[in-house]
C-alpha positions as CSV (number, residue, x, y, z in Angstrom):
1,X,46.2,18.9,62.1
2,X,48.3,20.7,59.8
3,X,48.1,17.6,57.3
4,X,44.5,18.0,57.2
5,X,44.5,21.5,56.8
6,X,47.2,21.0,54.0
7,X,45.2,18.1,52.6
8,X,42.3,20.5,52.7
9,X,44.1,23.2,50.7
10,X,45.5,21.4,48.3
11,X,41.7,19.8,47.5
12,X,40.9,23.8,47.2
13,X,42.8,24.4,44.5
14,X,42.9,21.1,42.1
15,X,39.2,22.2,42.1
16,X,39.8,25.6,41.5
17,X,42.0,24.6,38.7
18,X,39.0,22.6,37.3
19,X,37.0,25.2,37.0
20,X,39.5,27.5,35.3
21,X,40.0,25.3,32.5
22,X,36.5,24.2,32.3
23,X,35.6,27.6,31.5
24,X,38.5,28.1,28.7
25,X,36.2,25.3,27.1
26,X,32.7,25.7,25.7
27,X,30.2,23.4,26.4
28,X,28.4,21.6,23.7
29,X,25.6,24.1,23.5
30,X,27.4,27.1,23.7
31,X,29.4,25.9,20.4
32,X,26.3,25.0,18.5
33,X,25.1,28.7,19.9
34,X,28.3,30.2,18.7
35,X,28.3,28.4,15.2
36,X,24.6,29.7,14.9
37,X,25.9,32.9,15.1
38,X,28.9,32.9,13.3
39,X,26.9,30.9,10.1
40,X,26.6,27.0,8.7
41,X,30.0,25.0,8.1
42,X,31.1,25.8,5.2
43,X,33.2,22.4,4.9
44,X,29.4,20.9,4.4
45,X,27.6,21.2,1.3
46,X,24.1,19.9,2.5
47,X,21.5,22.6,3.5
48,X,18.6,22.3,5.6
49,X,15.6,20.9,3.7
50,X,12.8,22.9,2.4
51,X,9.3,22.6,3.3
52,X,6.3,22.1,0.9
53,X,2.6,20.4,1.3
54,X,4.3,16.8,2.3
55,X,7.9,16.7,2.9
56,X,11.2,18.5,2.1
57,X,11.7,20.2,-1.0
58,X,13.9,18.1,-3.3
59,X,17.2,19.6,-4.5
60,X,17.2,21.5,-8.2
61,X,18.7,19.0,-11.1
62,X,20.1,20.5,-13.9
63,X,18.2,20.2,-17.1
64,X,16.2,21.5,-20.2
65,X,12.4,21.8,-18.8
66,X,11.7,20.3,-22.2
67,X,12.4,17.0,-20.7
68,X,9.5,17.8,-18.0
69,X,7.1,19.7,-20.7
70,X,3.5,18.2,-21.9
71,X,3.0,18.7,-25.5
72,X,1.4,17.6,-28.8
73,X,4.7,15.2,-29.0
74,X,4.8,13.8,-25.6
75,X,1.0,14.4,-24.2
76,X,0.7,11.6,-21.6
77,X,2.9,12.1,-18.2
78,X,4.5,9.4,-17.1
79,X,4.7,9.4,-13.3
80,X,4.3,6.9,-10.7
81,X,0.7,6.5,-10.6
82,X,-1.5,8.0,-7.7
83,X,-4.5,6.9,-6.4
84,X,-7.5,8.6,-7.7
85,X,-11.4,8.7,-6.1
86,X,-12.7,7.4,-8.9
87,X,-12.0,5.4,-12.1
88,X,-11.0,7.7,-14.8
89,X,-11.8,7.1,-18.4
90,X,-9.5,4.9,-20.4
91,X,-8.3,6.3,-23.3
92,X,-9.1,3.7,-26.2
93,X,-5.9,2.0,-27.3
94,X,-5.6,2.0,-31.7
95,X,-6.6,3.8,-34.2
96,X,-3.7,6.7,-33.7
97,X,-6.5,9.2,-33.7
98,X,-6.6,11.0,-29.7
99,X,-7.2,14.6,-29.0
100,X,-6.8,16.0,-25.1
101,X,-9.2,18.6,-24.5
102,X,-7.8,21.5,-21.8
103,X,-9.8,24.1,-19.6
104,X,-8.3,26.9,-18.0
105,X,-9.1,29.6,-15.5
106,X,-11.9,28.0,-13.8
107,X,-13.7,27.1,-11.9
108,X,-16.8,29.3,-12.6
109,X,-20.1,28.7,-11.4
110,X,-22.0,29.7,-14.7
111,X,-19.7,27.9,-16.9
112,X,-18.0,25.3,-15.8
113,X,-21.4,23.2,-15.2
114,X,-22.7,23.6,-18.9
115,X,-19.0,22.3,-20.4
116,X,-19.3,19.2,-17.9
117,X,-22.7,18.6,-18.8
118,X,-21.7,18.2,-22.4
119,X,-18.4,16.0,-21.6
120,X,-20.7,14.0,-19.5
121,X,-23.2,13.5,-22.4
122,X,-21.1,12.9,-24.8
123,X,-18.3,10.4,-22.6
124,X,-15.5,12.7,-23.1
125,X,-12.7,13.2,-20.4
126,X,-10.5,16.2,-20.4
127,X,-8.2,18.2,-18.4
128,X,-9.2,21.0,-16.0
129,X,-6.4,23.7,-14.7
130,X,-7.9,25.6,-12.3
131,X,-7.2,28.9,-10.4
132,X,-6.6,28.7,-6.7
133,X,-8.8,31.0,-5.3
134,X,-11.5,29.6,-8.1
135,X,-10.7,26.2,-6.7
136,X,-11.2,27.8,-2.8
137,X,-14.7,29.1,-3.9
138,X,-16.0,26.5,-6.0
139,X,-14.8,23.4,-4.1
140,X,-18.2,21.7,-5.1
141,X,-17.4,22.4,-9.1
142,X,-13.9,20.9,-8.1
143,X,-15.3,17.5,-6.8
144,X,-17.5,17.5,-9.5
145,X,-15.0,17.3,-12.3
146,X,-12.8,14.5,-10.3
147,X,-16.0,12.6,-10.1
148,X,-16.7,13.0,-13.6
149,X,-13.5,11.1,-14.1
150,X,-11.9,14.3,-14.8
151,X,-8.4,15.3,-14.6
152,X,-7.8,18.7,-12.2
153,X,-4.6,20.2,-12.5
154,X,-2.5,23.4,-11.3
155,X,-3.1,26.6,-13.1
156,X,-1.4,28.8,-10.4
157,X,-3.3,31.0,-7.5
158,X,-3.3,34.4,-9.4
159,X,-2.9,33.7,-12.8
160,X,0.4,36.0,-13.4
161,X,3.0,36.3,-15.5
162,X,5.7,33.6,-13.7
163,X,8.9,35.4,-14.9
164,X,8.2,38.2,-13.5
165,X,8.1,36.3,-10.1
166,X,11.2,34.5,-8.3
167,X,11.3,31.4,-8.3
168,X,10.4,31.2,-4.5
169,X,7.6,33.4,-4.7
170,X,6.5,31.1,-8.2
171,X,6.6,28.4,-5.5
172,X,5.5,29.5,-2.1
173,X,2.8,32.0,-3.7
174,X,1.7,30.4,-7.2
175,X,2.1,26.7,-7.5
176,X,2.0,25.2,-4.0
177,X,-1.0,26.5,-2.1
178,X,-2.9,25.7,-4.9
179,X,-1.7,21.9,-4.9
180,X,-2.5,22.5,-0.9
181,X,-6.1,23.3,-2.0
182,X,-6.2,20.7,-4.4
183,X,-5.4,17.9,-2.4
184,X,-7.9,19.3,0.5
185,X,-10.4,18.8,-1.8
186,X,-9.7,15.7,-4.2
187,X,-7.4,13.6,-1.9
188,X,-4.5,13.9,-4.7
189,X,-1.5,15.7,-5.2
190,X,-1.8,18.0,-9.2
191,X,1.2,16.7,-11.1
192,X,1.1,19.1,-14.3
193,X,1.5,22.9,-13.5
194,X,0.3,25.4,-16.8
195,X,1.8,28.5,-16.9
196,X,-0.7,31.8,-17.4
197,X,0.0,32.6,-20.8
198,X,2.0,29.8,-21.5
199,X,4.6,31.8,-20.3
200,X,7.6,30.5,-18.3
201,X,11.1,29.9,-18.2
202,X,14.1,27.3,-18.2
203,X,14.5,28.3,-14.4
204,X,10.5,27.3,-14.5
205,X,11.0,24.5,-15.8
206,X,13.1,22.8,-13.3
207,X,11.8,24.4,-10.6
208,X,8.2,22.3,-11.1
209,X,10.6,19.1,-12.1
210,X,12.4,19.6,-8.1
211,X,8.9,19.5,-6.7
212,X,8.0,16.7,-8.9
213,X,5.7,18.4,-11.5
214,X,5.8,19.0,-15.1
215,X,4.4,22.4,-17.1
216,X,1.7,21.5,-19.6
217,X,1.7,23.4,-22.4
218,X,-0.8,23.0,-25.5
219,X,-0.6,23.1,-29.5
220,X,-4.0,24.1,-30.5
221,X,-5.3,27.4,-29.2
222,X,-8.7,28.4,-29.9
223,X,-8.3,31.7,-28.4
224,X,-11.5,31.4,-27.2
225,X,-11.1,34.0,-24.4
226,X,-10.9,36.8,-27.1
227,X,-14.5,35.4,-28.1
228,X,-14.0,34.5,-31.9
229,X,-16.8,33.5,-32.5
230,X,-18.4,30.0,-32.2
231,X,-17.3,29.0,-35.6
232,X,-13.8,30.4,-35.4
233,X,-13.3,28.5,-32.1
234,X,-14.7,25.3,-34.1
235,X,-12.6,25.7,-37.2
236,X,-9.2,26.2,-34.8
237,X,-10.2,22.7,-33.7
238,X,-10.9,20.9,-36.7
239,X,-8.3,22.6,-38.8
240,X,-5.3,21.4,-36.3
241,X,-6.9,18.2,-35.2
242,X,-3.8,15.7,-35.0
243,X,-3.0,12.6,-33.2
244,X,-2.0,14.0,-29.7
245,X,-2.8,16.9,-29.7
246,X,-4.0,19.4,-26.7
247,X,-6.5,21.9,-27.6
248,X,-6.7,25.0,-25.0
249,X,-10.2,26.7,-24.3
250,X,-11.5,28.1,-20.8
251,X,-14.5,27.4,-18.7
252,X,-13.3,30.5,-16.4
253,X,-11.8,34.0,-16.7
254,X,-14.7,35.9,-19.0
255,X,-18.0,34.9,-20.7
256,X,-17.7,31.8,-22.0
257,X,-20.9,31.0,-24.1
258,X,-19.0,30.8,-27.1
259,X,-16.7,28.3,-26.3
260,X,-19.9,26.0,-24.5
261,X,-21.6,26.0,-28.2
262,X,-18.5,25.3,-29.8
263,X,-17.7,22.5,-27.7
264,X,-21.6,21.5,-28.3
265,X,-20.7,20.8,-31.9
266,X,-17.4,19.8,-31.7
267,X,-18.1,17.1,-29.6
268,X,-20.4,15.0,-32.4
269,X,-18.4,16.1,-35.2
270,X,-15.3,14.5,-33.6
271,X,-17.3,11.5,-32.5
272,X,-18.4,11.1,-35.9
273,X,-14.9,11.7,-37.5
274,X,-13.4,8.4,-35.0
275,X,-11.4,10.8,-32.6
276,X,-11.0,9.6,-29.2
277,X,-10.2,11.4,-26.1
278,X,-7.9,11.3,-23.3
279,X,-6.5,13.2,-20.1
280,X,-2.7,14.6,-19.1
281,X,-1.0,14.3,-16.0
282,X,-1.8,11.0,-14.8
């Protein structure tokens, strides 16, 4: 009997000693808890991803934003091509002699219909960058212009001044909820980003390149929104026409009846003169 009971005690305490040193060691989960707490390994450079629309945000590479700018020198993007609900229009190969026509701050119901009546009549393509909230309230204008064959691009949610914005608010506030809205309502993805008053930054610049977007900038301004007049809007055209060059007006943002007559006789005059016509970011 006193075997057993020395058997018995001896059980006791091997078990108590087990449980003594399993508490001097932390379980699995209470180390992940307590690195949690205490902050990421440092001895790791990799983060934890990013969010936007459809996957993790890529990391920043270094870089001029030139590289990822549209302009009269490099108009055409060249990305991996996305699918599109309709054919767009081909721009006609030869002759050298191609002019991209822009529209910002739309889309507005008054004018935005008249300026796609005329490209319509006339076969032209060109290049809308639209507001967000615009987009939001005028989805049918926004299906209109894809149908047309029409290219619909990012023109920010506010229309602010980006460097006066960080860059996560530039992204999180600005750029991506109006791709969001975009790709609701065309099934694709805006590649090209213009910045509100063509202003934006190095910092910018690479920020739209990480999310695989470039900023689209222009090279003739009409200044239409200051309305010029229709012949001073007309004249800004002709007198800078060049091979490859992107001319800036607005369908949005103001009354634009002075830029719908200009583009009423620019349009045939153009024709007439052998330009063709072609669309960015695609």
């Amino acid at each position: 009997m006193l075997s057993g009971r020395l058997a018995g005690s001896i059980g006791t305490c091997l078990a108590l000693c087990a449980f003594l040193a399993a508490l001097g060691q932390p379980s699995a989960t209470a180390a992940t808890a307590a690195q949690t707490a205490s902050g990421p390994n440092t001895s790791k450079t990799a983060s934890a991803p990013r969010f936007y629309v459809d996957g993790p945000l890529p990391t920043m590479s270094p870089g001029p934003p030139t590289a990822q700018v549209i302009s009269a020198k490099n108009p055409v993007s060249k990305p991996a091509k996305r699918k599109r609900l309709v054919p767009r229009f081909e721009v006609p190969r030869g002759g050298g002699r191609t002019l991209y026509l822009t529209f910002d701050d739309g889309p507005d119901p008054t004018w935005t219909p008249q300026i796609l009546a005329l490209l319509h009549r006339y076969h032209v393509p060109a290049t809308f960058f639209v507001i967000g909230y615009a987009a939001f309230e005028q989805p049918a204008l926004v299906r209109a212009e894809v149908k047309a064959g029409d290219m619909v691009e990012n023109h920010t949610e506010h229309h602010p001044m980006l460097t006066t914005l960080s860059i996560s608010k530039v992204l999180a506030k600005e750029v991506l909820p109006v791709n969001r809205v975009l790709r609701h309502l065309t099934g694709y993805t805006p590649l090209c980003m213009r910045p509100p008053y063509g202003d934006y930054n190095a910092a910018i610049g690479r920020a739209m390149a990480s999310i695989g977007m470039r900023v689209a900038m222009w090279n003739i301004d009409t200044v239409d929104w200051s309305r010029p007049g229709t012949g001073a809007i007309v004249d800004s055209v002709l007198a800078g026409a060049s091979n490859g060059a992107v001319v800036l007006m607005h369908d949005g943002g103001g009354d634009r009846s002075q830029t719908v007559a200009a583009l009423a006789e620019l349009l045939p005059r153009l024709i007439t003169a052998g330009w063709h016509f072609g669309t960015l970011c695609h």
